[in-house]
N, C-alpha and C positions, 0 to 999 in steps of 0.2 A: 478460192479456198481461204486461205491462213497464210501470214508469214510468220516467224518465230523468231523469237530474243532469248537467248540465253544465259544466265548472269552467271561468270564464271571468272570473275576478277579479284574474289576473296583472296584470304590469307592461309584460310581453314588452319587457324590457330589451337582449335578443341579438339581438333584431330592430330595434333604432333603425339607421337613422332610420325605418323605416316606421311603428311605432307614436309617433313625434310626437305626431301631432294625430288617432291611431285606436286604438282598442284593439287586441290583439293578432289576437281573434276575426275583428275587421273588417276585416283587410286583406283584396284584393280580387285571385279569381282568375276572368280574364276577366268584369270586371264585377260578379262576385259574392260575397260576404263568405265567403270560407272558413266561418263557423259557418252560414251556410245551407245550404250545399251539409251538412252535418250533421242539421241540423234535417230537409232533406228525407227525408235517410236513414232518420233512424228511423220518420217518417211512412207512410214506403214498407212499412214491416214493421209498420205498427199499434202505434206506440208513440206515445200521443197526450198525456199526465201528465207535462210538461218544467218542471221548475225550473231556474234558472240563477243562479249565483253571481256577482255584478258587485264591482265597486267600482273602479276606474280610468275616469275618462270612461265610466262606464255607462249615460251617457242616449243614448251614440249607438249601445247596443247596445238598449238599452228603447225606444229612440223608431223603430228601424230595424223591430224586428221585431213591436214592442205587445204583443197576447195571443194573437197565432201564427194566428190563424182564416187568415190567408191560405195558409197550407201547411196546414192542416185541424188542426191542435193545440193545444193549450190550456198555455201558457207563463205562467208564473209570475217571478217574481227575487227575490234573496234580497239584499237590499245588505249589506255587509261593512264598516263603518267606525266610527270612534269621535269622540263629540263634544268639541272641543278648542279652547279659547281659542274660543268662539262659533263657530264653523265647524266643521261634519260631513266628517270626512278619512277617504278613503279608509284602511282598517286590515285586509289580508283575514289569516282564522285557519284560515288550511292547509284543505286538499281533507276533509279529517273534519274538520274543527271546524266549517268551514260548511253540511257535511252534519249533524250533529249540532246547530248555530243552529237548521236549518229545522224540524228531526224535534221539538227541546222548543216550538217553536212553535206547530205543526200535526199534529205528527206524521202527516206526508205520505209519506213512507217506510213503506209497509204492506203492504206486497207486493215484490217482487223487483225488485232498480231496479240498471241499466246506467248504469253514471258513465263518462261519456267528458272531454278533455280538448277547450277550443275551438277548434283550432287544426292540427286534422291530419284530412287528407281520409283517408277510409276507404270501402272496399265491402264489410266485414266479415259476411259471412252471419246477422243479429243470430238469427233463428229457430234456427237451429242452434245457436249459441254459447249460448242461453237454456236449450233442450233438455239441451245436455250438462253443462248446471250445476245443472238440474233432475232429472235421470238418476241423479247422483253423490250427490245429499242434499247439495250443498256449500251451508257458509254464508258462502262467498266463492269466486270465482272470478278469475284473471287468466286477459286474452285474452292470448296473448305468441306470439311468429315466429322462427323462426329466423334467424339470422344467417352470415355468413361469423365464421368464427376470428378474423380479424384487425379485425374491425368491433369486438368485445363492449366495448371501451374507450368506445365512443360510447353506451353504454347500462347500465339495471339489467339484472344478471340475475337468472333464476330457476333456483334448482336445486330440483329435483323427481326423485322417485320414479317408478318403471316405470307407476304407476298415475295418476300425474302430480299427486302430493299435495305440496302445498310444504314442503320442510326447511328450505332460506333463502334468502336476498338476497345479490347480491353488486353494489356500486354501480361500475361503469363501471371491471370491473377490467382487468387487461393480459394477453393471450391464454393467456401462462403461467401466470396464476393462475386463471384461468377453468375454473368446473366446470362449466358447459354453455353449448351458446349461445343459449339463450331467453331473446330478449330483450321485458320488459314493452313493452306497447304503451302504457299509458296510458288501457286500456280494461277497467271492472272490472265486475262482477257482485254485489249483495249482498244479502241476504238481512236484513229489517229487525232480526232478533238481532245483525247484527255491528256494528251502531252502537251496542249495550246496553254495548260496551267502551269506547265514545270517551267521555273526558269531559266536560262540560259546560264551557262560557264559556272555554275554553282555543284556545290555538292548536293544531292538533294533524293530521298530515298521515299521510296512507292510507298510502305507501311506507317511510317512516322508520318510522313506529310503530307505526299500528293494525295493518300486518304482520306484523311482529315479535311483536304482541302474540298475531294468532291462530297464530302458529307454539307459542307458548312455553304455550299451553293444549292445543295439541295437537287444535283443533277441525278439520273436514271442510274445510277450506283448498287448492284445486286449482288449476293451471297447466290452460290449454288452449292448444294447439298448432294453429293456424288458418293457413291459408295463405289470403291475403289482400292488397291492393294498404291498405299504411300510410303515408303521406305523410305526415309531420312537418313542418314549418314552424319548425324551431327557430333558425336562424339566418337572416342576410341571404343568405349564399351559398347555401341549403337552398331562399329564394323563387326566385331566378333556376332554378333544376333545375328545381323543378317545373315552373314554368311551361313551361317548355321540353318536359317531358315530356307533359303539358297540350297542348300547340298540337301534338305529334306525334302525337296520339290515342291516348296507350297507357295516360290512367287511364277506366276505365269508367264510366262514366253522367253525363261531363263531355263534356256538348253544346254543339257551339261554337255562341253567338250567332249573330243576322245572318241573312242569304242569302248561299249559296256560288254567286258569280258567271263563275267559272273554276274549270277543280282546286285546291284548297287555298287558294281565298281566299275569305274570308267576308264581307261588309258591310254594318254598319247604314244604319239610314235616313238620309238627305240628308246624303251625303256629295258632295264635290266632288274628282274624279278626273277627269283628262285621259288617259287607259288605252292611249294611243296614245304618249303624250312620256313614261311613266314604265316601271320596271322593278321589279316585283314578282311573287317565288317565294315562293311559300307553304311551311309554311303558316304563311296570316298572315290577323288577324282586325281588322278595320278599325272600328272603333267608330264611333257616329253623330255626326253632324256634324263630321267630319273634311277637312279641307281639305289633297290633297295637289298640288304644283305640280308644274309639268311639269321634266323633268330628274332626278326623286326616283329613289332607291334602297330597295326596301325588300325585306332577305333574310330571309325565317322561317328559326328559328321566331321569329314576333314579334307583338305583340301591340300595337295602336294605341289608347289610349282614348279615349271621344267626345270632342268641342270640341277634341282636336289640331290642329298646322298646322304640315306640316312642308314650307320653303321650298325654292324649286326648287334642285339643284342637292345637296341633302341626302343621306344616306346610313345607314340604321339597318338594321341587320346583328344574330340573333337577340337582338334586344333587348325591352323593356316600356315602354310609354310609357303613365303615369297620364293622368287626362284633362285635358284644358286644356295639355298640355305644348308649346311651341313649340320646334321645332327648328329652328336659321338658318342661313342660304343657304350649300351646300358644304360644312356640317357634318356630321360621320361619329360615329357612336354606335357602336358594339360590344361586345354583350357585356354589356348596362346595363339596371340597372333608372331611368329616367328621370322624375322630376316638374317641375314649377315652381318648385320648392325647393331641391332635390337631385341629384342621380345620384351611384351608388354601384354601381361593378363585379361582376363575378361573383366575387371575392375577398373581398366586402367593404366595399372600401373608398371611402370617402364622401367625394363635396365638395359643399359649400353654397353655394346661392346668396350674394354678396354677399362672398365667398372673395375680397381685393383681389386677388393675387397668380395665383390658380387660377381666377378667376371670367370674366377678360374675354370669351373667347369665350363659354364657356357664357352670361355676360350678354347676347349677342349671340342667343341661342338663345329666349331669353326674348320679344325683342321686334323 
């Protein structure tokens, strides 16, 4: 079949606040770590040989998932850091250089290996996409999507041939200067000769250069054109959509938790609901042990995490509530991704708990 490489050794800097106190991989859609919902994927098509690249808070990616036997796969990690002043710091060296750490280690790359990114939901047909990389004799393959014209600014392109062999790269140009609009997914295919280019101990990344590199030898280098559900996770504003699009049911093989108690409301175990004094339109998923009081508003799409408790009189309007989150009495959320910490709009924009100024009510939210 396949082995798989995962690169999940980011900082996910565009995503604060929610990578805080979680890796990028781990943030959580309905309860579950975006990199599982991943993990399951490739399980699903017999891809059972997963290494994964850490090094930011890695232990709550190695302590969450072990050695995979629970989704039937066998996971490996590669940590990525250097020893400094007594202390082992996180140091990651680009998506090939950490491919290339593992390979002069083990040489674990022996066979045709799917490098995905950890951080973006996918239903990418991986048998097919395997097939037509194997068909071609490529010793590299991109999966890439089409795009609208006026998107290509948000992404790499790839310009490629009738036969769809890659000539270059064009990085997140402006629709005038765009000479196609396939845009990379962040989902690659390689054949263990194309790591024979990356160098050794170096920092050294798939896009910028070992690209480049198989362009300018002129090796079997292909674009595939897959039409496919891509969900990125690249910014704060990028989590609210999804979720959104998540709780309306339009990404595939994302099953909503729970028990569905009414049309479009889901809820976990021992929750405390008064279903007579409250107002809730789905779709909305209630996580377990949830405490809603009587008076509450709750409009999907939206999402409740367990141990919430949101007081009578409240109102959350398609919003996200991490778990443990308390909302207080007569208080209206919209439009929010909400914790015990934070809340930070569909814009973006962030307030912290403890904000003298910005904070009193939300303080009141708290407790």
């Amino acid at each position: 079949m396949a082995k798989a490489m995962i690169l999940a050794a980011g900082q996910g800097t565009r995503v604060r606040p929610l990578t805080k106190d979680i890796p990028k991989p781990m943030i959580p859609i309905l309860g579950k770590p975006v990199l599982e919902y991943i993990i399951e994927h490739l399980a699903r098509y017999g891809v059972k040989e997963i290494m994964i690249n850490v090094a930011f808070m890695h232990r709550k990616i190695e302590e969450y998932f072990g050695d995979g036997h629970r989704w039937g796969v066998e996971i490996g990690y590669s940590y990525e850091g250097a020893y400094e002043h007594g202390d082992i710091l996180p140091k990651p060296i680009g998506s090939a250089g950490g491919m290339k750490h593992i390979q002069d280690n083990s040489g674990f790359f022996d066979q045709t290996t799917l490098v995905l990114c950890g951080d973006a939901l996918i239903d990418l047909d991986i048998g097919a996409a395997l097939h037509e990389h194997r068909s071609k004799g490529a010793i590299a393959s991109v999966v890439a999507l089409d795009v609208p014209l006026a998107e290509v600014k948000n992404y790499g392109i790839v310009v490629a041939d009738e036969e769809g062999r890659i000539q270059s790269f064009q990085e997140k140009p402006t629709p005038e200067e765009a000479k196609s609009t396939l845009a990379s997914t962040g989902i690659y295919i390689f054949e263990p000769a194309a790591l024979d280019l990356v160098p050794s101990g170096k920092v050294y990344d798939i896009g910028s250069e070992l690209f480049p590199a198989l362009v300018a030898q002129n090796l079997p280098f292909y674009a595939q054109k897959r039409f496919f559900n891509w969900i990125d996770i690249g910014r704060v504003t990028d989590y609210w959509a999804v979720l959104q699009r998540v709780l309306r049911g339009e990404v595939a093989q994302m099953d909503m938790p729970g028990k569905q108690i009414r049309p479009g409301v889901w809820v976990g175990l021992n929750t405390h609901i008064d279903w007579d004094s409250v107002n809730i339109v789905g779709p909305v998923y209630i996580g377990s042990s949830v405490k809603i009081e009587p008076g509450a508003t709750i409009i999907g799409p939206a999402w409740i995490g367990h141990g919430s408790h949101i007081r009578a009189g409240a109102t959350v309007v398609r919003s996200v509530l991490f778990e443990y989150t308390r909302i207080g009495v007569g208080m209206t959320f919209a439009e929010m991704v909400v914790s015990s910490r934070y809340c930070v709009d569909r814009n973006g924009h962030t307030v912290y708990v403890g904000d003298d100024r910005t904070m009193l009510r939300w303080g009141d939210a708290r407790g």
